[in-house]
C-alpha positions in Angstrom: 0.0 0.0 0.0 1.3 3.7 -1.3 1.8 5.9 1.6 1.1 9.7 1.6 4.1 12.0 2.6 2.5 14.7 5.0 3.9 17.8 4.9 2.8 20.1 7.9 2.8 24.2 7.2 4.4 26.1 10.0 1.2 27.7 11.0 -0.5 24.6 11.5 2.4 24.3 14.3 1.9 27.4 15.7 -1.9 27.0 15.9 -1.2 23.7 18.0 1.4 25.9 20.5 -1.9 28.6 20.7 -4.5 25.9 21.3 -2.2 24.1 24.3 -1.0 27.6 25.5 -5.3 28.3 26.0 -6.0 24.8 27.2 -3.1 25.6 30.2 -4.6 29.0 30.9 -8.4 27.7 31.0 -6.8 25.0 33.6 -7.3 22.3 31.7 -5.6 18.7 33.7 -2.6 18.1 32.1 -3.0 14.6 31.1 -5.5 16.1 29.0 -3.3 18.5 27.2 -1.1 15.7 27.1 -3.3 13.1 25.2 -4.5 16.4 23.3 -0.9 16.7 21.5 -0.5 12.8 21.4 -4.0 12.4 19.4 -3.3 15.4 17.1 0.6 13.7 16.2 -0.7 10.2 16.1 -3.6 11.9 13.8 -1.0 13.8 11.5 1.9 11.9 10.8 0.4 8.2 11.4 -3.3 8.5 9.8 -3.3 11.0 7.5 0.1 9.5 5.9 -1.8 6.0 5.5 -5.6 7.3 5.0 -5.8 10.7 3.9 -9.3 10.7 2.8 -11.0 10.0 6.6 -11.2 13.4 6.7 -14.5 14.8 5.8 -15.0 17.1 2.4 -15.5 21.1 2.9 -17.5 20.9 -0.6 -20.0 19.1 2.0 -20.4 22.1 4.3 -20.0 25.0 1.6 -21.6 25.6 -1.2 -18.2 25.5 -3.2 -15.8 22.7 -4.9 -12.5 22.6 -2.9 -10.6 19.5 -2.2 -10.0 20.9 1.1 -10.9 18.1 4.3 -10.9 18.8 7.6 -10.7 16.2 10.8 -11.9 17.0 14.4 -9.5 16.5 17.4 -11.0 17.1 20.5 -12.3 21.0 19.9 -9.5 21.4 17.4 -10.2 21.3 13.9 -7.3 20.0 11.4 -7.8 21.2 7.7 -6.0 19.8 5.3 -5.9 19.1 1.7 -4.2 15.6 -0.6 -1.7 16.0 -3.5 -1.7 12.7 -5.3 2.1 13.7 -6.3 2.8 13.4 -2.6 2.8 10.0 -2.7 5.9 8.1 -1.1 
């Protein structure tokens, strides 16, 4: 089976740091924050590289044809979008 290289933008980084920075300030247990960043990683770099279509199509919630998908991690939503090139 072809796996998917997943390349992740820096922002999509950043926007990680911002939602665990929030999650400490609104007092959130660590453990949770903890399983929080574990999901989202396991959910990046181990699903999307070997299913990248569990996501669910934008077209489906707008009105417009995109092939960007988007996943839900706990309150965090992942958009994302598939290049058949990127292919390993």
């Amino acid at each position: 089976m072809m796996s998917y290289t997943v390349n992740v933008a820096r922002q999509v980084l950043r926007d990680v740091e911002e939602a665990v920075f929030y999650k400490r300030e609104l007092g959130i247990y660590p453990k949770n924050i903890e399983k929080f960043i574990m999901n989202l990683d396991t959910l990046m770099y181990d699903k999307l590289e070997n299913s990248p279509l569990i996501g669910t199509s934008l077209s489906y919630r707008l009105d417009v044809s995109t092939n960007i998908r988007y996943l839900m991690e706990d309150d965090y939503t992942l958009f994302y979008d598939v290049q058949d090139n990127e292919k390993k």
